[in-house]
C-alpha positions in Angstrom: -0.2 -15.9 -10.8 0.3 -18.4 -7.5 4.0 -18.1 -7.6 3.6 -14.1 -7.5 0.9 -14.1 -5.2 3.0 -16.1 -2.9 6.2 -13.7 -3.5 4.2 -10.4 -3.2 2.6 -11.8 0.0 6.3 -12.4 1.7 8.2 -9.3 0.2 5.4 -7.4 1.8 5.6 -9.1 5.2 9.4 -9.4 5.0 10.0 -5.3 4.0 7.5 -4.2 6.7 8.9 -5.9 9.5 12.6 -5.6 8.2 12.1 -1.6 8.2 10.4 -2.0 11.7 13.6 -3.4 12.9 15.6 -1.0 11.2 13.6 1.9 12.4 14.0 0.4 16.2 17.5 -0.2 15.3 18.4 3.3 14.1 16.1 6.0 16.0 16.9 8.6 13.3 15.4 9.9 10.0 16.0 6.7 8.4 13.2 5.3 9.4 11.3 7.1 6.9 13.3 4.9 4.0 10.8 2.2 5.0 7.5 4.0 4.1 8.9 5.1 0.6 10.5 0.9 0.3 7.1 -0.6 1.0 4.9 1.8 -0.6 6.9 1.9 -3.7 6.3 -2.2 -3.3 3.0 -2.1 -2.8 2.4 0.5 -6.0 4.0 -2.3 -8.0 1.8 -4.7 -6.5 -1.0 -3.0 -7.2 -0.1 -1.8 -11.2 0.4 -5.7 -11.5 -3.1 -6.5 -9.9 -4.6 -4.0 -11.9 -3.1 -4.8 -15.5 -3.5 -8.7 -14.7 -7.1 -8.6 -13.5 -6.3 -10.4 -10.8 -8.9 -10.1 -7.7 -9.9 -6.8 -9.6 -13.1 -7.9 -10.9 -15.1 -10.1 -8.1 -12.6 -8.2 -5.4 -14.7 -5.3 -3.8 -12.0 -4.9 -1.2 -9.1 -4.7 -3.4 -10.7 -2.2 -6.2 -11.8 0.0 -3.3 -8.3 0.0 -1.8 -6.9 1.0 -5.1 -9.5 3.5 -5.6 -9.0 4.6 -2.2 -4.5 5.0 -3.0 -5.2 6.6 -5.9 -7.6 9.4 -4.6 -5.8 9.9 -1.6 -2.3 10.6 -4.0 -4.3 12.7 -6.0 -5.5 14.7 -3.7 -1.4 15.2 -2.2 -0.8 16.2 -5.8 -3.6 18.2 -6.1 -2.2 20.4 -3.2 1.7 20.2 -4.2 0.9 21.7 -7.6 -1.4 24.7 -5.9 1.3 25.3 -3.1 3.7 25.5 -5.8 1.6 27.6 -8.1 0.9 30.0 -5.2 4.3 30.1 -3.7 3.5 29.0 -0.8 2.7 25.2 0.7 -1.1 25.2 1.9 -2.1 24.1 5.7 -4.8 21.0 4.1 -1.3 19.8 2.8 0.8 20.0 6.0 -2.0 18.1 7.5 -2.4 15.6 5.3 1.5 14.9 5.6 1.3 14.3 8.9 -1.7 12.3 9.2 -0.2 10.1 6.3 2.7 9.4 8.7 0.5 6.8 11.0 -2.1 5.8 8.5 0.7 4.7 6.3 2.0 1.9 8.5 -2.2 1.0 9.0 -2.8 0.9 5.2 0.7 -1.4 4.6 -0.2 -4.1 6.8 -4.0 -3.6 5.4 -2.6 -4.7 2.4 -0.7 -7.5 3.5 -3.6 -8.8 5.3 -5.3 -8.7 1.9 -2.7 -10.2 0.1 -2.8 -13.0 2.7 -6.7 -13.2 2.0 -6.3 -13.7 -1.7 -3.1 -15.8 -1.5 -3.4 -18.4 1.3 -7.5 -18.3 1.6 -9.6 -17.4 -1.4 -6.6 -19.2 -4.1 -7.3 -22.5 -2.4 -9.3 -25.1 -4.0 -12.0 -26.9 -4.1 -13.1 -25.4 -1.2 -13.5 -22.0 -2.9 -15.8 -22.7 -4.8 -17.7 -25.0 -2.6 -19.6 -21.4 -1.0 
């Protein structure tokens, strides 16, 4: 678990500060290959949190982020499958597109700064579990 910790800690850092250079560095659309990159990183992180029990169980923090991912793309599905079934997209939708484009970059380094937490401050022992 350590060695992945570690890992998921620095691929998180290293992709969301790689595609802010990128983004800087291009100025076009591409930029938006960085919030599907580190997302789709994070999901993984999160699917092996979850099936791993790791920092699920005592974790407020982490079990309320994932709840909080998981409603959030439920709610986008939600309204891609209505817009679809009535033809048309629906405004909530369009809305919550666009706010997702700067809470997305809040919510990456949120969980980076969690992972951080877990890894390099809560893993370390004795002291842990001095209290």
């Amino acid at each position: 678990m350590k060695k992945f910790k570690v890992a998921d800690f620095w691929i998180n850092v290293s992709l969301i500060l790689g595609f802010i250079i990128f983004g800087l560095a291009t100025r076009d659309e591409r930029f938006g290959y960085g919030y599907f990159v580190v997302g789709g990183w994070q999901v993984i992180s999160m699917a092996a949190h979850w099936v791993n029990k790791w920092f699920t169980g005592e974790s407020r923090q982490r079990i309320n982020y994932h709840r909080f991912v998981l409603a959030l793309s439920a709610v986008i599905l939600l309204f891609i499958i209505l817009g679809q079934f009535a033809g048309f997209l629906f405004a909530p939708l369009l809305i919550i597109l666009w706010l997702m484009l700067f809470i997305a970059p809040l919510l990456a380094i949120f969980y980076a700064a969690m992972c951080y937490q877990e890894t390099f401050i809560r893993m370390k022992r004795p002291m842990y579990l001095l209290k």
